[in-house]
C-alpha positions as a printed Julia matrix, in Angstrom:
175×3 Matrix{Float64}:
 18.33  -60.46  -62.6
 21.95  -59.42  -62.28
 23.73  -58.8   -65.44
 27.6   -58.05  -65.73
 29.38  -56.12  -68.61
 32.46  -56.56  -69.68
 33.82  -54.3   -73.27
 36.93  -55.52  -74.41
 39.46  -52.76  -74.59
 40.56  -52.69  -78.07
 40.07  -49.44  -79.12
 42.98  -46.63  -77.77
 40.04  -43.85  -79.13
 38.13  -43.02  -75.57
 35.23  -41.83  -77.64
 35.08  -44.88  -79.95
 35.37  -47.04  -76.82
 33.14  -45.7   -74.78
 30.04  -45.87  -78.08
 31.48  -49.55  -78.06
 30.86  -49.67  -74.27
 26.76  -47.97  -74.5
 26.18  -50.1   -77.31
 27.57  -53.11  -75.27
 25.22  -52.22  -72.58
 22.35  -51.88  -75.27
 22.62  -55.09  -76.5
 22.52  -57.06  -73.21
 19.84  -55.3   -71.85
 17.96  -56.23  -75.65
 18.9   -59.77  -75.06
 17.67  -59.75  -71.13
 14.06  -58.71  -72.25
 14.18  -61.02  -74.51
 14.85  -63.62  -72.12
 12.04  -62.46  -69.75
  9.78  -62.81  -72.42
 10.24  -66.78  -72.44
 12.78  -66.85  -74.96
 15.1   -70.13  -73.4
 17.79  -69.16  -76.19
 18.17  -65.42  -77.38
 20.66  -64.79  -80.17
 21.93  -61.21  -81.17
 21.59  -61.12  -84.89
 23.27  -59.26  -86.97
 21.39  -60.22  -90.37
 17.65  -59.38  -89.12
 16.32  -56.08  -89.69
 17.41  -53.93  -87.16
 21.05  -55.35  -87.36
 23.82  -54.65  -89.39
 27.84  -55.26  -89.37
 30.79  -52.64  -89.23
 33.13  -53.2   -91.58
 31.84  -56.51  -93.26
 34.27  -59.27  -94.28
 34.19  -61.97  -96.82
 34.03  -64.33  -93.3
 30.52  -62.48  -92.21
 29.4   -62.81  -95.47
 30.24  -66.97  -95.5
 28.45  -66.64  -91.96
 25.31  -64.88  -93.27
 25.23  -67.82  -96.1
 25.46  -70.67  -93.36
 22.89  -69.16  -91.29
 20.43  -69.07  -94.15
 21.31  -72.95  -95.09
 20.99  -73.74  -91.41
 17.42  -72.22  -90.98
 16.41  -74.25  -94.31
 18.09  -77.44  -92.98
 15.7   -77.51  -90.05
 17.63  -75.24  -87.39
 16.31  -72.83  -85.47
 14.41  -70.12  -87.59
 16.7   -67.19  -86.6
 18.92  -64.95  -88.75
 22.27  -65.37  -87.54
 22.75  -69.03  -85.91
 26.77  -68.22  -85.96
 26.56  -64.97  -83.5
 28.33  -65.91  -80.16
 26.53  -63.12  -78.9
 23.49  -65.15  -77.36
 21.9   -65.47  -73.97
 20.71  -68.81  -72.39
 18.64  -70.44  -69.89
 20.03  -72.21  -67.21
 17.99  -74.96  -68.09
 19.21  -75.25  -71.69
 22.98  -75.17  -70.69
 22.6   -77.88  -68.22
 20.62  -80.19  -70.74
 22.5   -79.97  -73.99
 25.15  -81.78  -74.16
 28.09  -79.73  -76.06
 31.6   -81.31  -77.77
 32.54  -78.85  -79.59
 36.11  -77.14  -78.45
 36.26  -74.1   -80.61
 34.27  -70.94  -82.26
 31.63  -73.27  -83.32
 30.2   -74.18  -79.45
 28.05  -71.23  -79.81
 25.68  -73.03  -83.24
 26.34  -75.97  -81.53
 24.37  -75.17  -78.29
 21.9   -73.16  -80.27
 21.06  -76.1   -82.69
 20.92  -78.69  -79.99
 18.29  -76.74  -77.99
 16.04  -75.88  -81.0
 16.11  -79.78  -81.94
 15.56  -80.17  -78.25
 12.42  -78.43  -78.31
 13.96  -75.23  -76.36
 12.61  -71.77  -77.83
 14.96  -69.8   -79.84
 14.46  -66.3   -80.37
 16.39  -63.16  -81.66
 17.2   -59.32  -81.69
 18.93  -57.19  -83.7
 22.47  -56.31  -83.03
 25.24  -54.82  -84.24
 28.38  -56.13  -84.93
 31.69  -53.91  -85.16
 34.96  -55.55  -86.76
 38.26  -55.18  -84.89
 40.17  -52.56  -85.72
 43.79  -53.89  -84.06
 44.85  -57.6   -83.31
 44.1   -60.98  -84.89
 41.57  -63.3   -84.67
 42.28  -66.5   -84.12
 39.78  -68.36  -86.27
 41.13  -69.91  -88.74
 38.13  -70.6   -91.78
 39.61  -74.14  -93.05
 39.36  -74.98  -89.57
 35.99  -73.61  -88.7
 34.2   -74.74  -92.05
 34.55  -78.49  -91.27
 34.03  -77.92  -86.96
 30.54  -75.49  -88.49
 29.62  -78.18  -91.42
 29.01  -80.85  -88.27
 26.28  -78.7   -87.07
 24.63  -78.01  -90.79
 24.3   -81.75  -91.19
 23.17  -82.1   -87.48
 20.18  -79.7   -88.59
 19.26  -82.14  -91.69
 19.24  -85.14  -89.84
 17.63  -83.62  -87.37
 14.83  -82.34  -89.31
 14.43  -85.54  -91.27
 14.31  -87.71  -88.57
 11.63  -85.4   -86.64
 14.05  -85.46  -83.41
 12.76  -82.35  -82.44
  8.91  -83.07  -82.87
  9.8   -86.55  -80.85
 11.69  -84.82  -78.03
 10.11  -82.68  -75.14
 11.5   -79.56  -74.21
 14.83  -79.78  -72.14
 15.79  -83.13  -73.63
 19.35  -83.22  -74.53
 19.82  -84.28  -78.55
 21.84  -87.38  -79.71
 25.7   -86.59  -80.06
 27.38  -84.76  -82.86
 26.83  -87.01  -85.84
């Protein structure tokens, strides 16, 4: 399996960046075993022991929360559903159907393949907050694009979708 790394260069410290860069590596390599050991979605968490976040913000802290409700809603039973930092199966990606157009893709593909039947597993990572630049998520946005997926994981665990569906079966549309 060929894997290819690429660290964002936002930090003008060469020592900081190149930590950033061996942790980078770190990571990937976690999520790649992961992967090998039948995982079909791997997500780097930063809430499971193990993890941890640099420099926490009240919007980690709102994602730690929404995690938790989305593993007691009936989504996958994983630490940190909002982590972009996840590996997937071919399989998975070409099955689940995806609308979302924004941060929120990432819980949306996740969700989708648990409900599907799809394995979801995690490892720890860690998670270091910018230092320079802006982010462009914007919370009143992302709150009502994320809330989709938390009632996605209700219905979906009420209505047994995921006990009904086999494995690699795409999941009705966003509700």
């Amino acid at each position: 399996m060929r894997v290819s790394l690429v660290v964002p260069v936002l930090y003008r410290e060469p020592q900081l960046r190149d930590t950033l860069a061996g942790l980078a590596a770190i990571r990937v390599v976690r999520l790649v075993h992961a992967s090998r050991e039948g995982w079909d979605v791997v997500a780097g968490s930063r809430y499971m022991r193990g993890g941890r976040i640099v420099g926490q913000t009240l919007k980690q802290r709102i994602s730690h929360l929404y995690s938790i409700l989305c593993r007691a809603a009936g989504g996958p039973r994983i630490h940190d559903v909002s982590n972009a930092f996840k590996s997937y199966r071919r399989s998975v990606v070409e099955s689940v159907s995806t609308v979302a157009e924004s941060f929120d893709v990432s819980v949306e593909l996740t969700l989708k393949a648990h409900l599907a039947g799809f394995s979801v597993g995690e490892v720890p990572t860690v998670w270091i907050n910018r230092r320079e630049g802006t982010s462009n998520f914007s919370m009143p946005t992302e709150l009502r694009n994320y809330g989709r997926w938390l009632l996605l994981a209700l219905r979906g665990s009420r209505s047994g979708v995921a006990a009904r569906l086999p494995a690699g079966t795409a999941t009705p549309e966003q509700p």
